[in-house]
C-alpha positions in Angstrom: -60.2 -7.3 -68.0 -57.1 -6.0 -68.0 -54.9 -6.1 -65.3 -54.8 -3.3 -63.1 -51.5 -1.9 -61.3 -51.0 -1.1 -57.1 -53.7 1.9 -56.3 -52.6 2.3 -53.0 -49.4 3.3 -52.0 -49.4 2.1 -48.4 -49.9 -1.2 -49.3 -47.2 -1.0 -52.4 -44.7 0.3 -50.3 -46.0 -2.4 -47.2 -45.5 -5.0 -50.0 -41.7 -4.5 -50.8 -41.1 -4.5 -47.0 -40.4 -0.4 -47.0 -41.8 1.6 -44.0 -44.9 3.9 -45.5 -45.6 7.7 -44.4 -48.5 9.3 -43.7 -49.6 12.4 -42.4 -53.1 13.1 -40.1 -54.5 16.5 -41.8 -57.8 18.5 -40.9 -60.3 17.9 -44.0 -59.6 21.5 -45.7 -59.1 22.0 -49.1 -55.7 24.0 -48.8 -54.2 21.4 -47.0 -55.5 18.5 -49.0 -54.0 20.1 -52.2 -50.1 20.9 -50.2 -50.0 17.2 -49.0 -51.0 15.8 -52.3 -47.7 17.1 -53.7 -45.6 16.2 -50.4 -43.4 12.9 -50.3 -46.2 11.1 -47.9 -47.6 7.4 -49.7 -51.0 8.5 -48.1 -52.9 11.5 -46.4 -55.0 10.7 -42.9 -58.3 13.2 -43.0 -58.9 13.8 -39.3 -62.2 12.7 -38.2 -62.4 11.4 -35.1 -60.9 14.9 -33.1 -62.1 17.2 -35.7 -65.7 17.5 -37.2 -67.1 14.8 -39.4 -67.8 16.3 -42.7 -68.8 14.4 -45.9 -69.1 17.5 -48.0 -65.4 18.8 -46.6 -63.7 15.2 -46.8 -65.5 15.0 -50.8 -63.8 18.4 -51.9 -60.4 17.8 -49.9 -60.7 14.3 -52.1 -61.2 16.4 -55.5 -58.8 18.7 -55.1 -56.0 16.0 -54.3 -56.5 15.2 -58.2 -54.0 16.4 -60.6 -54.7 15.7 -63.7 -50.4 16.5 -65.1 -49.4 13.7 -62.4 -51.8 11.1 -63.5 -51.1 11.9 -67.0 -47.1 11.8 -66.5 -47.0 8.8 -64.1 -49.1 6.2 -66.5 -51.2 5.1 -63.5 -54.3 5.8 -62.0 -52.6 5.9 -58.6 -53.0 9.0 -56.5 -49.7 10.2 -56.0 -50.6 10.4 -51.9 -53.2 8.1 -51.1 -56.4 9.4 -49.0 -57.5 7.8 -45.6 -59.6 8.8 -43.3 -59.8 8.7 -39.2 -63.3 7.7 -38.5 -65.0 9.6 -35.3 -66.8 6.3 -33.6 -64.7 4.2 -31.4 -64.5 0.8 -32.0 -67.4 -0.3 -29.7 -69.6 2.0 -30.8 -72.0 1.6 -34.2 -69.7 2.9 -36.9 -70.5 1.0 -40.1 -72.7 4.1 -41.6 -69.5 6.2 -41.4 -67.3 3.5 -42.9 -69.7 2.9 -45.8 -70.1 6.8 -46.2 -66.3 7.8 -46.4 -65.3 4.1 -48.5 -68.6 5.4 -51.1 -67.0 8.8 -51.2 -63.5 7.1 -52.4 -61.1 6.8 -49.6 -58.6 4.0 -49.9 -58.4 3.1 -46.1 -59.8 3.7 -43.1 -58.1 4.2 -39.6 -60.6 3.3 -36.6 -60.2 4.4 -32.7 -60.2 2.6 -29.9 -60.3 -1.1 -30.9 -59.9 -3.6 -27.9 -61.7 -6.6 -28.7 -61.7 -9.2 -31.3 -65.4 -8.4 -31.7 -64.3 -4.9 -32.1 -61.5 -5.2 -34.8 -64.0 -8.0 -36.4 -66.5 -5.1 -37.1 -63.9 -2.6 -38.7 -63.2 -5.5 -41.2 -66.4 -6.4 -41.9 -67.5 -2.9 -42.7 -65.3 -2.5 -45.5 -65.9 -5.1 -47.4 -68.4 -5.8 -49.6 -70.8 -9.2 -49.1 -70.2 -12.4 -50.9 -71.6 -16.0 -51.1 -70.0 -18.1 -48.5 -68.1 -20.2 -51.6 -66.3 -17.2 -52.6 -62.6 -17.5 -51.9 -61.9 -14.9 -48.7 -65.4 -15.2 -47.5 -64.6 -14.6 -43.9 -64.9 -12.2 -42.1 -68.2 -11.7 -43.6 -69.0 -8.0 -45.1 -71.2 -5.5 -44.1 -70.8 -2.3 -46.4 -73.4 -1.7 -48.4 -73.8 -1.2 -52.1 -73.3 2.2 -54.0 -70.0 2.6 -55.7 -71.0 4.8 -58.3 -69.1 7.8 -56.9 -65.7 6.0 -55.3 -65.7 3.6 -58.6 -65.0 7.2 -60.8 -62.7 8.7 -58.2 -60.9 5.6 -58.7 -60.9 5.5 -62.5 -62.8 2.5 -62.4 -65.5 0.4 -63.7 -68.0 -0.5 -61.2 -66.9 -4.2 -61.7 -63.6 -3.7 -61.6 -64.2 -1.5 -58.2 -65.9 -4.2 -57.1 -62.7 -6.6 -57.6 -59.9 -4.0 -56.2 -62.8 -2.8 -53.2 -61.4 -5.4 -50.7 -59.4 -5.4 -47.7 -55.5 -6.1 -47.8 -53.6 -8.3 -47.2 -56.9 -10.4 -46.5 -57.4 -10.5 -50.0 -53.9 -9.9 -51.8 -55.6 -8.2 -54.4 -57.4 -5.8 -52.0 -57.1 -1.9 -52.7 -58.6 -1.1 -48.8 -56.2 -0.8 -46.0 -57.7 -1.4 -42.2 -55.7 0.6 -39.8 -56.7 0.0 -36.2 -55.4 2.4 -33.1 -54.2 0.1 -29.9 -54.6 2.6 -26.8 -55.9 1.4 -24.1 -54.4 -1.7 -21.6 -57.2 -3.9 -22.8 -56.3 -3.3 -26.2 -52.4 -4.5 -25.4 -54.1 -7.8 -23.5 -56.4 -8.4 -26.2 -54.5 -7.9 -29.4 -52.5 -11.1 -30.1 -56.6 -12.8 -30.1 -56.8 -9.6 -32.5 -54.2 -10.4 -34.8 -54.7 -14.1 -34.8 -58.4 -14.5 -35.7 -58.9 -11.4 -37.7 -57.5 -11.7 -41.0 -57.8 -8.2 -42.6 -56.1 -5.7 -40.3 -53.4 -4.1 -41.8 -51.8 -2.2 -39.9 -52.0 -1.4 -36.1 -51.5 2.4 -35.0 -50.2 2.6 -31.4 -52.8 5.7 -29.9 -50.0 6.6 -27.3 -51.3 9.8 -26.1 -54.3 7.6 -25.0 -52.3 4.8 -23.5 -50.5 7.4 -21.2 -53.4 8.4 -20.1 -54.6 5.2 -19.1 -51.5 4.4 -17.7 -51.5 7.6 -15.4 -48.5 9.5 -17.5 -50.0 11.9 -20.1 -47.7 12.7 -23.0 -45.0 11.8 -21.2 -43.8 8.8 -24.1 -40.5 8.4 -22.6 -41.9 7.3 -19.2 -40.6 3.4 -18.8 -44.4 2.5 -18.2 -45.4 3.6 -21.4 -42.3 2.9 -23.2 -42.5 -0.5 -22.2 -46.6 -0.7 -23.6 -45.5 0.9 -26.5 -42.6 -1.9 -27.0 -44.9 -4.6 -26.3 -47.6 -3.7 -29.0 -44.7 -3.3 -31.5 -43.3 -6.7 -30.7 -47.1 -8.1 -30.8 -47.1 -7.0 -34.1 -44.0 -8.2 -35.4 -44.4 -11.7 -34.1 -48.0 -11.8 -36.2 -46.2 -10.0 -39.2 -48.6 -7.0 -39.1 -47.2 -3.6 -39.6 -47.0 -1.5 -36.8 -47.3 2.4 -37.2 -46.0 5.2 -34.7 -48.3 8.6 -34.5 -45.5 10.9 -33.2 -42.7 11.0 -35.5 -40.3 13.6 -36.0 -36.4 14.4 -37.1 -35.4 13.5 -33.7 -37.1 10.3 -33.3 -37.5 8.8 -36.8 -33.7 6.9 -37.3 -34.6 5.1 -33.9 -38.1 4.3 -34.8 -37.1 2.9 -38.3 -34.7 0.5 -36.5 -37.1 -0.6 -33.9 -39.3 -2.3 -36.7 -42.0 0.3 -37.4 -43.2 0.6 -40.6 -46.1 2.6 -40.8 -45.0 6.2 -39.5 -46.6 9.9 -39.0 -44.6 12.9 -39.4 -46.6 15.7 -38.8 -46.8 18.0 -42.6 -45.0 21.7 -42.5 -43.2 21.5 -39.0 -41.7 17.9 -39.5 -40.8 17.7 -43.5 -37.3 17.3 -42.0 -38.4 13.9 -40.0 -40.1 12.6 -43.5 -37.1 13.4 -45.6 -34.8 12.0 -43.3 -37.1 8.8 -42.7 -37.3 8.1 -46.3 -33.5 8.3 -46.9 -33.1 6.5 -44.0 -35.6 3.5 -44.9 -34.1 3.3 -48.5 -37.4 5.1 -50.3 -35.3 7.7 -51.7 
């Protein structure tokens, strides 16, 4: 088999120690097809605050594909790589809708509301396929279950070699699926060292700070020391367990300091905040 380049772009530009960009978008096919040929390494289909929609998030994936980019770039890459926000929080059932967006094609998922090790346990184990307990990366054990008919072609792939590249990075370096988790609520601060520690397979953690100043009696107000100093503390969590950390709110204003604080997985907002992503990626050496 021959060997198959980096599909993802989050986890390319993750691997050469460059800050990615992504962008949360509704599931709608005009916007999927403007963000495709925007600078972002990956596009976030909203799911948890907007309606779940397998037939809207399946079109929105179609339309991304441009048929002149794969030809001219030599890869089977997307140019912007699709995710998806999942609706469940992370205590709640959710595998179904993991399996159903991962079958559809997606290359990463972002779930809400993780506070627990049990929790953050379950979004790994969702997206990954199950293998003998010999297998090399055999823990955390998978859940998802097996149809890849439809994600395998999106991909380009054979169903074998979907089966190889279907895995979770940087659990398995070879992985092709990224696990976002959103850390936004107290517990989730307390708990997420545990988190980081005995979950292999989480690959980035998302701070959800319009929660968290919620919680911390501050709503939207991210400057606030209280929440600037919960905010701090997750990014440091992460740094010290070498997981990427990633920033919802980014724009022109924001994005130098955030690049030099250590985040590396960052959110400008498409059509009001192209200035923040252009800046960011001269800024971080992508340009």
């Amino acid at each position: 088999m021959a060997e198959i380049p980096r599909l993802n772009g989050v986890i390319r530009a993750l691997e050469t120690g460059k800050p990615a960009f992504a962008a949360f978008s509704a599931a709608e096919i005009g916007a999927a097809q403007a963000l495709s040929a925007a600078p972002y390494d990956a596009v976030v289909f909203e799911m948890e605050h907007r309606p779940y929609d397998a037939g809207a998030l399946r079109e929105c994936l179609y339309f991304m594909l441009d048929r002149r980019q794969i030809a001219l770039s030599g890869s089977l890459s997307p140019a912007v790589t699709p995710f998806v926000r999942i609706p469940p929080n992370g205590g709640e059932s959710n595998e179904w809708v993991a399996k159903q967006v991962l079958d559809q094609g997606v290359y990463g998922l972002v779930w809400p509301h993780v506070s627990s090790v049990e929790e953050a346990r379950n979004a790994v184990c969702a997206c990954r396929y199950p293998r003998p307990p010999s297998a090399r990366y055999a823990l955390p054990p998978g859940k998802r279950g097996d149809a890849p008919a439809a994600a395998a072609r999106y991909w380009g792939l054979t169903q074998q070699e979907y089966y190889k590249k279907a895995d979770v990075w940087p659990l398995d370096p070879e992985g092709e699926i990224l696990v976002a988790i959103m850390c936004e609520e107290v517990l989730a601060i307390e708990n997420l060292p545990r988190i980081l520690e005995e979950v292999p397979g989480i690959g980035v953690v998302i701070i959800g700070e319009g929660d968290l100043s919620q919680e911390l009696g501050h709503p939207r107000h991210y400057d606030h020391p209280e929440v600037a100093q919960a905010i701090d503390e997750i990014l440091q969590i992460c740094k010290a367990h070498g997981v990427a950390c990633g920033h919802p709110h980014v724009d022109a204003a924001n994005i130098a300091g955030l690049i030099d604080k250590g985040f590396r997985f960052l959110m400008p907002a498409p059509v009001t905040s192209f200035a923040a992503l252009e800046r960011g990626r001269k800024l971080s050496g992508r340009d």
